[in-house]
Structure formats: C-alpha cells, structure tokens
C-alpha positions as CSV (number, residue, x, y, z in Angstrom):
1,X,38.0,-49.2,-39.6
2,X,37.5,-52.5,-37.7
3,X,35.1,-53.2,-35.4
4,X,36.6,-53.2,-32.6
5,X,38.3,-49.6,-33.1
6,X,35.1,-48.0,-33.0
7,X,34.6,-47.1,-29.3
8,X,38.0,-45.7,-28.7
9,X,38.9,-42.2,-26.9
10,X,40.1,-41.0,-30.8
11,X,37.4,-42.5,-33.4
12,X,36.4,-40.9,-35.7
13,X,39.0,-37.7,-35.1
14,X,41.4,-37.1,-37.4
15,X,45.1,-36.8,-36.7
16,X,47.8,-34.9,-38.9
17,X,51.4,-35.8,-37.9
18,X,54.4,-34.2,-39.5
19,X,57.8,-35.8,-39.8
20,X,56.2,-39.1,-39.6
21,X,58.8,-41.4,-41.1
22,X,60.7,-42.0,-38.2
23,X,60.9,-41.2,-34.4
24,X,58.8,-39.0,-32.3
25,X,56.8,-38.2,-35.4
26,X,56.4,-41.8,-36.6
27,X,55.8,-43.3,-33.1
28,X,52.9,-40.4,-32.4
29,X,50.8,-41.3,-35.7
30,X,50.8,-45.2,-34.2
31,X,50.0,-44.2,-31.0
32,X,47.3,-41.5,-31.8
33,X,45.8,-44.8,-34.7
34,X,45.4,-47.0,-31.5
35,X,43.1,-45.0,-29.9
36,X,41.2,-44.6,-32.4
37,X,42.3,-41.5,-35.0
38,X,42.4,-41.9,-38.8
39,X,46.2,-40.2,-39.1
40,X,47.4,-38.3,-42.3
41,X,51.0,-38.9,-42.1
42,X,53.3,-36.7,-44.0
43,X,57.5,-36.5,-44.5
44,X,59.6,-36.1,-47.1
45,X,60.2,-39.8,-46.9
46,X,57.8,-42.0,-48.8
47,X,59.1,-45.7,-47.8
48,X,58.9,-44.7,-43.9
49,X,55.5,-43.9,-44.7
50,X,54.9,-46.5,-46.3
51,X,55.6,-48.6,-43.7
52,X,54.3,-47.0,-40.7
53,X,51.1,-46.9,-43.0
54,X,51.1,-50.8,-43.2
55,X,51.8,-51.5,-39.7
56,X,49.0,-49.4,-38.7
57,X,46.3,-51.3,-40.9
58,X,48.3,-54.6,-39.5
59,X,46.1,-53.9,-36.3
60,X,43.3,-52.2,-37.8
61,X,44.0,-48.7,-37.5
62,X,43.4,-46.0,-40.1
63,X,46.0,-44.2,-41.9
64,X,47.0,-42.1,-45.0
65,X,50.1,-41.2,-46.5
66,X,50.8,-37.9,-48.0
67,X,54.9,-37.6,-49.0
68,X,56.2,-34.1,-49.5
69,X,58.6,-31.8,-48.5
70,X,57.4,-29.0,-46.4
71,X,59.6,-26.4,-47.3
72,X,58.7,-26.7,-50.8
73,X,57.1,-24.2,-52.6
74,X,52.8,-24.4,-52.1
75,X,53.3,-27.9,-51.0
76,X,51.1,-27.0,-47.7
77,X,48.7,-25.4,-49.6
78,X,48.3,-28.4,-51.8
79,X,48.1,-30.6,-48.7
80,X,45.6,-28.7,-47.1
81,X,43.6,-28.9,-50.5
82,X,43.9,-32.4,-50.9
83,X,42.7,-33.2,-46.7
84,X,40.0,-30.7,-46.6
85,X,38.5,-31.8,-50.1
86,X,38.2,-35.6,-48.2
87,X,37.4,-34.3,-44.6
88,X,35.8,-31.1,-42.7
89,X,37.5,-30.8,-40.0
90,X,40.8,-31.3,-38.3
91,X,41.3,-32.2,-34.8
92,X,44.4,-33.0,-33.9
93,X,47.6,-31.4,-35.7
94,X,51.4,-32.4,-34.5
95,X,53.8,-30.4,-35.4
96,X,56.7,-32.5,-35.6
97,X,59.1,-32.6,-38.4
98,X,62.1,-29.8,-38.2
99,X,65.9,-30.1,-39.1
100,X,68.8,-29.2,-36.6
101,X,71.3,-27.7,-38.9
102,X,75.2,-27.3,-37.8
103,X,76.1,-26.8,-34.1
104,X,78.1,-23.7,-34.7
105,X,79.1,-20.6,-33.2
106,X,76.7,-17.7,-34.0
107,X,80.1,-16.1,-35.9
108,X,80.2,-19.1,-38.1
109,X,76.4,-19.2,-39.4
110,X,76.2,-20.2,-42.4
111,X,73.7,-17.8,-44.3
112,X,72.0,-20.6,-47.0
113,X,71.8,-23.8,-44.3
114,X,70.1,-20.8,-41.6
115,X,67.6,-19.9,-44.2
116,X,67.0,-23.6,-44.3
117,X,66.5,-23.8,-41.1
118,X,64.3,-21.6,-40.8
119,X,62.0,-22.2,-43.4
120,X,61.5,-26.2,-42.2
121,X,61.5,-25.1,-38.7
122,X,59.8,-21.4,-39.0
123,X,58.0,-20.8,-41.6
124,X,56.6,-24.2,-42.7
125,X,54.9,-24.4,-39.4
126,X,53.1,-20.8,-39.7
127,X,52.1,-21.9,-42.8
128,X,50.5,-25.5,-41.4
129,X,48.7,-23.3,-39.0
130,X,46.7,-20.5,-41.7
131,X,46.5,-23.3,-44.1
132,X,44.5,-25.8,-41.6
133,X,43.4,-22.9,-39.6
134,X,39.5,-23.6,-41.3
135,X,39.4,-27.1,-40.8
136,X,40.8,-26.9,-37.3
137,X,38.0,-24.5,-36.1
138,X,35.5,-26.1,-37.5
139,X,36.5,-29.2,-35.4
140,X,34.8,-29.4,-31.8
141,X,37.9,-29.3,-29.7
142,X,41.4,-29.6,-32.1
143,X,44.4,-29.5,-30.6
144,X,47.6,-28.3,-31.6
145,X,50.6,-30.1,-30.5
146,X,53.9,-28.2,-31.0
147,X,57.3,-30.1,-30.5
148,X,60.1,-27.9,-29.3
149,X,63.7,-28.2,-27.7
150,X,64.6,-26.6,-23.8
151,X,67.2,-24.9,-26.3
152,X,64.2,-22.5,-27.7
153,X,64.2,-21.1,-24.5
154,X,67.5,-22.0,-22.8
155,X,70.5,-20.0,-25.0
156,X,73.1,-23.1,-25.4
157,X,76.6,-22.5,-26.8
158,X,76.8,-23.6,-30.3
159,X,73.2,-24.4,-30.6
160,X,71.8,-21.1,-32.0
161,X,70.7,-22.0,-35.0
162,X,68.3,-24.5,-33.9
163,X,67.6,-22.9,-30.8
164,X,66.8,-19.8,-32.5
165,X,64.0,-21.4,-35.3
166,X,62.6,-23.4,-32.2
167,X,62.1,-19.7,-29.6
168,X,60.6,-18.2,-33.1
169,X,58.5,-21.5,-33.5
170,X,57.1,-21.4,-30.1
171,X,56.3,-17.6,-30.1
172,X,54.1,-18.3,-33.6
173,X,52.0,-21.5,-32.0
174,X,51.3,-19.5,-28.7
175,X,50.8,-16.1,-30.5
176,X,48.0,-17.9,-33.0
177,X,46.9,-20.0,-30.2
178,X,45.9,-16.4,-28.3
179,X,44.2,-15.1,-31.3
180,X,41.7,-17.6,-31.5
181,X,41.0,-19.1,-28.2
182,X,38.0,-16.3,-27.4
183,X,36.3,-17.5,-30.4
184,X,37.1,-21.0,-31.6
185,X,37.5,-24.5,-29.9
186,X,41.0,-24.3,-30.7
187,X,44.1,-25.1,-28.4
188,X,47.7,-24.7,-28.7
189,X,50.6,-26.1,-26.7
190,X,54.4,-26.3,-26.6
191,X,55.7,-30.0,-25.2
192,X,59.5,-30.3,-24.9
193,X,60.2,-33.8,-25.3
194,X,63.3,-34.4,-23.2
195,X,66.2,-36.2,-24.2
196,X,64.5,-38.8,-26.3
197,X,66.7,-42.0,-28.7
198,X,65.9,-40.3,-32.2
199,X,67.9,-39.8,-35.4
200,X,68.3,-35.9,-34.7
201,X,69.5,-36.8,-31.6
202,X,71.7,-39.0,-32.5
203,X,73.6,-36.3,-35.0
204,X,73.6,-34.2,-32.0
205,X,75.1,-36.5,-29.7
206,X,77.8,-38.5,-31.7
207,X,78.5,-41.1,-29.4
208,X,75.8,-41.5,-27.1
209,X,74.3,-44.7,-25.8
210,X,70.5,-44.2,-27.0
211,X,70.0,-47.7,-24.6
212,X,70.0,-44.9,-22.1
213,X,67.4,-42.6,-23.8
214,X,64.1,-42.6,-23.4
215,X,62.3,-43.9,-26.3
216,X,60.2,-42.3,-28.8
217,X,57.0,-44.3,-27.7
218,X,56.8,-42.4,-24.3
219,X,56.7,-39.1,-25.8
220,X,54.1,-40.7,-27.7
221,X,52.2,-41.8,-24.8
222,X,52.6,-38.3,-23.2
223,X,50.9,-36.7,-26.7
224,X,48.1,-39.0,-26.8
225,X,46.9,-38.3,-23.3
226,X,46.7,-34.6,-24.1
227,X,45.3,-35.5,-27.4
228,X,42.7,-37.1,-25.1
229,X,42.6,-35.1,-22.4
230,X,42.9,-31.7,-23.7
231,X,45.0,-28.4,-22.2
232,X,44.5,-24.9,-21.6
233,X,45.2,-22.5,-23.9
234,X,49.5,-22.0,-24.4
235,X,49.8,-25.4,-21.7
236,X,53.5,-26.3,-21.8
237,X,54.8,-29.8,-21.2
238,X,57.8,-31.6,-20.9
239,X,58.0,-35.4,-20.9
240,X,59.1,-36.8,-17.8
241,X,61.7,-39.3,-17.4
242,X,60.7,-42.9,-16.8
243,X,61.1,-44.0,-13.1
C-alpha cells in the first residue's frame, strides 16, 4: 500500500464485500479502500471486478478479486479457504449481493426461481457467516454489515418473494449476532439502504428517473462510518435522504 494510505481509520483491516461488481456493493469496497482497508471483492462478475480492482490501485488502495457465484455448490467454503490461508482475521464483512426474483402474487410463486432466491439471498449468507465465523472472531472488533430491504419487515403486495428471503436474512444475522456477542468482539447489524439508483432497482422500478435516486456512494458513506465507528450489537440503520 502507498505511503500515504497508512495512517487511515481502516489500514491494515481487511474488508470482504459481496456483490461487488456494481452498485451499493461495488461503491462500498471503494469507499471502505479509501480509508484504508485491503478489500476482497467477490461477484459472479469477473470484468466489474476487474475494474473496480484497477480503479482502486489507481489511487493506491488495496484490493483483491475473488469471482464466484455464491450459490454454487462449496464455493464459500473455498473462499473462506483461499482468505484465511493469506490472512487471520476478518474485520469487516458486507453482506451485499442478493437477487430480487419476480414481483408476483404469493399464488403465482414460482417454486424453482423461489428456491433461487432463497439460496443467493438465504442460505448463501448463513453460510458467509459459519464459514468466516473463525476469522471474524479472531479479529479485534469485526463488524458485520447486513444489507436489507423495508420489504423484510414491511409485507408489500407482490413483493413476497424478495421480502420473504430478506425477513429470513435479517432474523439469521441478528440470531448469530446474539450468539456470539457475550464472548467474541463480534457485531452484527441490519442497514436498510433506502431507495438508492442501482441495477435491482432499476428492474423494480421500470421507468423511474434514477436522477432522482440517491446514489450508491451515500450508502457507501453511511457503511464506512459504522465500519469506523462501530454499533451495538443487532444496531439497525437506514440511510437518510440527502438534504
């Protein structure tokens, strides 16, 4: 790392984003490099990587890639293999990357894209969490940043299959984030980013001016203060508007 990156809040912490390519997850692992954090950045697509990986050493930030599909068989496990045979411990973990499926009614589910769903959005995350679960206590203060939609907790017509993986998403952060707060450094949180211009959103909202959005870069901001700053245990968040 360059000289001058040295004394900042986050050197020499180490910083896992997921869904990194693009959006809130690509904007975070920028954000979370300025201050100072080497960041493993994982999605399913390499060239995004790739280039959020060069525009971070462009200003002498720290970054590795690490392309793969999280709902893939073992593909965690493999992860978790490759970061904890390099590094001992994990400090900052953003759990980012999930897929919105159909806005349906719950009569119209389709059973194969729910299961999809739910394993990207459900089970990939419990699975980030006991496979980093060593490397994130042995870290002096890691935190545990879950993105979530006000649709995990606020029923919305034709939203349930989304809504359903994020209320089942929050309940496994804050359960795990319970079970080890007594006896490990550990911290978990929910932050609801808000109505934010990002590709999901987009699909979402056919039609929407995203000049009217907030941008990804503010929730950014709003994760690398309490990367910084810290929480208490199960803190919930969402990102204000700008003014």
């Amino acid at each position: 790392m360059d000289k001058d990156m040295t004394d900042l809040p986050l050197s020499g912490k180490l910083a896992l984003v997921t869904g990194a390519s693009r959006g809130i997850g690509a904007a975070t692992a920028e954000a979370l490099a300025r201050q100072g954090a080497h960041v493993v950045l994982t999605a399913r697509t390499a060239g995004g990587l790739e280039a959020l990986e060069e525009r971070i050493h462009a200003f002498g930030g720290s970054a590795t890639i690490a392309p793969l599909d999280l709902a893939e068989s073992d593909s965690i496990a493999r992860l978790a293999t490759a970061i904890g045979g390099r590094w001992d411990a994990l400090d900052i973990l953003v759990l980012n990357a999930a897929t919105l499926g159909s806005l349906t009614p719950v009569t119209a589910i389709d059973a194969k894209e729910f299961n999809s769903v739910l394993t990207l959005n459900v089970l990939a995350q419990q699975a980030l969490l006991a496979n980093f679960d060593a490397m994130l206590r042995r870290s002096a203060g890691a935190r545990v940043i879950a993105v979530t939609s006000s649709v995990g907790r606020a029923p919305r017509p034709f939203w349930s299959v989304y809504g359903a993986s994020k209320a089942a998403f929050e309940t496994l952060v804050l359960a795990y984030g319970e079970e080890v707060k007594n006896f490990s450094p550990v911290r978990t949180m929910i932050l609801d980013p808000g109505a934010t211009a990002t590709a999901m959103r987009a699909r979402a909202f056919p039609g929407e001016d995203a000049a009217t959005l907030k941008g990804p870069e503010v929730v950014a901001e709003t994760i690398v203060r309490l990367a910084i700053q810290g929480f208490e245990p199960g803190h919930r968040e969402r990102v204000a508007e700008p003014a």
